[in-house]
Each structure stands twice: as C-alpha cells, then as structure tokens.
N, C-alpha and C positions, 0 to 999 in steps of 0.2 A: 504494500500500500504506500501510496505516498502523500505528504501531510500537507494539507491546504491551509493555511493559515492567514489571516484578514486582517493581523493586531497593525503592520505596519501600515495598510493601504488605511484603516478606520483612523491611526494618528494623521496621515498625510490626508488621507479626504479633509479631517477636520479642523488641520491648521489651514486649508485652504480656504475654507467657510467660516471659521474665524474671523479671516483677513478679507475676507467676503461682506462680513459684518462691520466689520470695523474694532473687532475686539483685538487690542494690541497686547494684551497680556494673558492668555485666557491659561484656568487652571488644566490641569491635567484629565480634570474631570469635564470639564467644557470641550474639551478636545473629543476626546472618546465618545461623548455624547452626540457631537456635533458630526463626526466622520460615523457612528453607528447610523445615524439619521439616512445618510448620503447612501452606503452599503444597504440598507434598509431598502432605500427609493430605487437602486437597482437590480438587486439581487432577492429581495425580502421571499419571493416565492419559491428559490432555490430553494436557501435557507430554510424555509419553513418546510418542505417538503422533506428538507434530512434532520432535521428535529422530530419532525413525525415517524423517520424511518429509526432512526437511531437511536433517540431519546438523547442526544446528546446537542448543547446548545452551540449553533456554528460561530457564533459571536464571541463567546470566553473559550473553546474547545476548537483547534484547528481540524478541520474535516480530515476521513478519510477518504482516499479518490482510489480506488481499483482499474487498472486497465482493462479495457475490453476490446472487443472487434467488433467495427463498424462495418458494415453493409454497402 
C-alpha cells in the first residue's frame, strides 16, 4: 500500500486562504482549519467515501491507496 497523506497540501491550501483573507498572522489552528475547508471543497466526496469504507478519518489519518489494473 502506499500512504496518501493531505497534512502538507491542508497547511499550504490554508496559508494561501489566509493570505486570501488578509490574515497576516494566522494560528496554527487557523491554518489547518482554513486549508481542511479548501480539501473539503474539492475532494470532501472522496474522502467521505473512504471514511465510510474504512472507518478511518482521511483528514488526521493518511489514506491507504492499493494499486490496481485499469481497463
């Protein structure tokens, strides 16, 4: 398996939306919340579909991805 993990792209979305806002200082927690929002807006049905499958949450838990064959 190989490990999908979102923690960097969720800081980087949300220093970008930060600076989006105008927030020149934001906490740690302003970040993660702000970049969760953004991963949310594009991926949220992925994600909820392997929360469903998995029981495990893609947000604090980096996915597992299995290769397969395509068609």
């Amino acid at each position: 398996a190989v490990f999908l993990d979102y923690a960097a792209s969720i800081v980087r979305y949300g220093k970008v939306e930060a600076t989006k806002k105008g927030i020149s200082h934001p906490s740690d927690e302003e970040v993660r919340s702000l970049g969760k929002a953004v991963v949310k807006e594009k991926y949220g049905n992925l994600f909820d579909m392997y929360k469903q499958i998995t029981g495990e949450d893609p947000y604090e838990t980096p996915m597992q991805i299995y290769p397969a064959v395509h068609y």
